[in-house]
C-alpha positions as CSV (number, residue, x, y, z in Angstrom):
1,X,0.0,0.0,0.0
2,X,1.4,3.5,-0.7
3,X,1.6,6.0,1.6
4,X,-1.3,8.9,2.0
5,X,-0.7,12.1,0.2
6,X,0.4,14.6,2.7
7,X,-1.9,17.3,3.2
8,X,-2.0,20.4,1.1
9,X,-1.0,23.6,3.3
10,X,-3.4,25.7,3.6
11,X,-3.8,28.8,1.2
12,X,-1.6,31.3,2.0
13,X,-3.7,34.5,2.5
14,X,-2.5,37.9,0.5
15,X,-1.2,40.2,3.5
16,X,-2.4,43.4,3.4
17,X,-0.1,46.2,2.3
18,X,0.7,48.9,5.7
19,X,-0.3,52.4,5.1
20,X,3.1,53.4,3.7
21,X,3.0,50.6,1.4
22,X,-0.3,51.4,-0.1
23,X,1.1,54.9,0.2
24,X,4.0,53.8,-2.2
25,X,1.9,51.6,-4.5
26,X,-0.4,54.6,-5.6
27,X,2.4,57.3,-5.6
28,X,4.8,55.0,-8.1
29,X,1.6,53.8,-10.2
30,X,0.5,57.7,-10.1
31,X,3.6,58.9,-11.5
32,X,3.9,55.7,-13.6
33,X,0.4,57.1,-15.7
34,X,1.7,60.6,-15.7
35,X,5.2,60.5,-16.9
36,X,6.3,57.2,-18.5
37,X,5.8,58.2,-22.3
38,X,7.8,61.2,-21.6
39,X,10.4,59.3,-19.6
40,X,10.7,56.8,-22.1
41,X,11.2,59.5,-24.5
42,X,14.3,60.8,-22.9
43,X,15.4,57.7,-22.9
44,X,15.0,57.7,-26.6
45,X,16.7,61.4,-27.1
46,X,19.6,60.4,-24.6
47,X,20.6,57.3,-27.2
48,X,19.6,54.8,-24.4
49,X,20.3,51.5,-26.4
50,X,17.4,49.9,-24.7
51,X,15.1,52.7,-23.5
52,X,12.5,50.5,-22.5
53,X,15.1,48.9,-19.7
54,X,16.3,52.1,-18.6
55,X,12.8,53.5,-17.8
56,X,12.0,50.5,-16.2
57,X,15.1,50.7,-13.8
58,X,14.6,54.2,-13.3
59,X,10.6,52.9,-11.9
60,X,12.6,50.3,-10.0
61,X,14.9,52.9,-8.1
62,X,11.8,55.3,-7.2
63,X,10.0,52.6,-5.6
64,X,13.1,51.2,-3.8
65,X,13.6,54.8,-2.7
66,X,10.4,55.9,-2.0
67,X,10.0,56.4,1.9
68,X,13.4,58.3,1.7
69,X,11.8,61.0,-0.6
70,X,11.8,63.7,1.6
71,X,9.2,65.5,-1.3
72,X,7.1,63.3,-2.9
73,X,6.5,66.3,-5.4
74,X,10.4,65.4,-6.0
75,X,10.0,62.3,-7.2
76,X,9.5,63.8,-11.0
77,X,12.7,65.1,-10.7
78,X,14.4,62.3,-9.2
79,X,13.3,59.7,-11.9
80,X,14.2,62.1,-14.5
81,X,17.9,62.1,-12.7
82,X,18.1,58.4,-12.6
83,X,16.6,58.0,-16.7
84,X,19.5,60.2,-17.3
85,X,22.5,58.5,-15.1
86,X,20.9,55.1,-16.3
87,X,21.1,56.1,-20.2
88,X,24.6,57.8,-19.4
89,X,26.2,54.6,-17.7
90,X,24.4,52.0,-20.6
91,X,26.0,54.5,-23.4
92,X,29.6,54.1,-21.7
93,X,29.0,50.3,-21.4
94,X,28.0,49.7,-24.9
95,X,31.0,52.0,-26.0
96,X,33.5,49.8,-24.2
97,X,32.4,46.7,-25.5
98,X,33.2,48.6,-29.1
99,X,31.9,45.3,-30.7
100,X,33.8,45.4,-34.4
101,X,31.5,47.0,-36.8
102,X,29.1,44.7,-38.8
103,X,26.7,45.5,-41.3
104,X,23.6,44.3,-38.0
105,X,25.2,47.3,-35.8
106,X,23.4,50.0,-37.2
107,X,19.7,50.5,-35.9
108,X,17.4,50.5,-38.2
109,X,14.4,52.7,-37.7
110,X,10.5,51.5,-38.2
111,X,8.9,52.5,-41.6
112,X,6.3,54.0,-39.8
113,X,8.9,56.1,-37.8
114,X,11.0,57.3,-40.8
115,X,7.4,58.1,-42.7
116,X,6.1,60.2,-40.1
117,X,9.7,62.0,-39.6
118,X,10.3,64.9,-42.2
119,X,13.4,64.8,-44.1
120,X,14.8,67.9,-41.5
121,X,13.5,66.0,-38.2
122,X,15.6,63.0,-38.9
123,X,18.4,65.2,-39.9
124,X,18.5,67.0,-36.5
125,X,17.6,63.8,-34.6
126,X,21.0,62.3,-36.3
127,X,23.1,65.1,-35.4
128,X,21.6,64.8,-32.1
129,X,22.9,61.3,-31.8
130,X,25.9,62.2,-33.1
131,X,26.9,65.1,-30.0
132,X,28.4,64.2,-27.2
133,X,26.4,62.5,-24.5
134,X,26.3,65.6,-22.1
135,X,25.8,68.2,-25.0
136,X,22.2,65.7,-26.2
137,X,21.4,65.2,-22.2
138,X,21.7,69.4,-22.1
139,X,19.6,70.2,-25.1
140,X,17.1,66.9,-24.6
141,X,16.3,68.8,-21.3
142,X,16.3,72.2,-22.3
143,X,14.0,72.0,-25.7
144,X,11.6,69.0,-25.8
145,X,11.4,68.9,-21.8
146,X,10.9,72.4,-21.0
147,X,13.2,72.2,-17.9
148,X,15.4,75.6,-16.6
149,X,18.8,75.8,-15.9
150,X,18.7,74.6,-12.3
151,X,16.7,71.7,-12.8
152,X,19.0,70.7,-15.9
153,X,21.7,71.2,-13.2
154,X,20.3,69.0,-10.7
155,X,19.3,66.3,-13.4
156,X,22.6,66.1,-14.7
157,X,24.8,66.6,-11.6
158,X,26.7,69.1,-12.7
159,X,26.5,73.1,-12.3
160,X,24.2,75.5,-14.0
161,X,27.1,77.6,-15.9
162,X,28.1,73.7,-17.0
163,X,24.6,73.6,-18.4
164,X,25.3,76.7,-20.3
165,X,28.3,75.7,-21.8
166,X,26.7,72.0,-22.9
167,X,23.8,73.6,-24.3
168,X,25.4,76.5,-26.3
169,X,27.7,74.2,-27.2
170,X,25.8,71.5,-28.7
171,X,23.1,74.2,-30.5
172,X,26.0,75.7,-32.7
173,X,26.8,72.0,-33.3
174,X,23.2,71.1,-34.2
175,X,22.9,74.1,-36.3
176,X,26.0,73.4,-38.3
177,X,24.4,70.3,-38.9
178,X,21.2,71.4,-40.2
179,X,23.1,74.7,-42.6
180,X,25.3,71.8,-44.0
181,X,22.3,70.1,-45.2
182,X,20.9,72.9,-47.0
C-alpha cells in the first residue's frame, strides 16, 4: 500500500499592504500614468540603447527609494535624474564593448517612424545622436522637456554655468548640422 498524500497547506492568505506601502503603491503607479511616455522618450533622445530597460530601472529605483523622498513632489525630478545616469552609464557600457563594426550594428528605424519624420527632423535627430552625450542630455532637457537651468543642473549633476556651456555648445553644433544640409 502507498503511503497517503500529505496534506495540502493551507492557502496562503495575501497580506495586506501597511499604510506606507499602499502609500508607495499609488504614488509609483501615479507617477507611472503621468510620466512614463515622456520618460521613455528621454530615454529615446539620450541614445539609451534599450530605452524601454532604462525606464523601467529608473521605476525600480523610485520605488526602492520611495519612503526616503523627503518630497514626494520630487520624485519627477528624481526619476528624470536616474533616466538620465541610467542612459549615461548604458552609453559608456555599450562603448567599451566597441563590438567590431558589422553590417547588424546599425539601428534600423520602423517604416512608420522614418514616414512620419520629415526629411529635416531626422536630420537634426541624427546630429543629435551624433553630440556628445552631455551636449544631447543638455539640449534633450532644455528643448523637448521644458526644464530651466537649475533643474538641468540638478538632473545632470553638474552646475548651472556647465549647463550653459553644454547647451550653447551642442546648439551651434546642431545648427551646423542642419546649414550643411541645405
Amino acid at each position: 500500500m502507498s503511503p497517503a498524500p500529505a496534506p495540502a497547506p493551507p492557502p496562503v492568505e495575501a497580506r495586506p499592504l501597511d499604510p506606507a506601502g499602499l502609500e508607495r503603491e499609488a504614488g509609483v503607479a501615479r507617477l507611472f500614468e503621468l510620466h512614463y511616455s515622456s520618460m521613455l522618450r528621454l530615454a529615446v533622445l539620450l541614445g539609451a540603447d534599450d530605452p524601454e530597460n532604462v525606464v523601467a530601472e529608473a521605476y525600480y529605483q523610485i520605488y526602492r527609494r520611495w519612503r526616503r523622498l523627503r518630497d514626494v513632489a520630487a520624485a519627477e525630478a528624481f526619476l528624470r535624474s536616474t533616466v538620465c545616469d541610467l542612459s549615461r552609464v548604458r552609453t559608456r557600457q555599450a562603448a567599451r564593448r566597441e563590438q567590431p563594426p558589422g553590417p547588424s550594428d546599425e539601428t534600423v528605424a520602423s517604416a512608420e517612424n522614418t514616414a512620419l519624420l520629415r526629411d529635416d527632423q531626422r536630420v537634426l535627430i541624427g546630429a543629435l545622436q551624433h553630440l556628445p552625450a552631455r551636449q544631447r542630455e543638455a539640449l534633450v532637457l532644455r528643448h523637448w522637456l521644458g526644464l530651466k537651468e537649475s533643474e538641468i543642473a540638478a538632473a545632470m549633476g553638474i552646475t548651472r554655468g556647465s549647463v550653459k556651456t553644454h547647451t550653447s555648445r551642442g546648439i551651434a553644433a546642431l545648427t551646423q548640422a542642419m546649414e550643411a544640409r541645405r
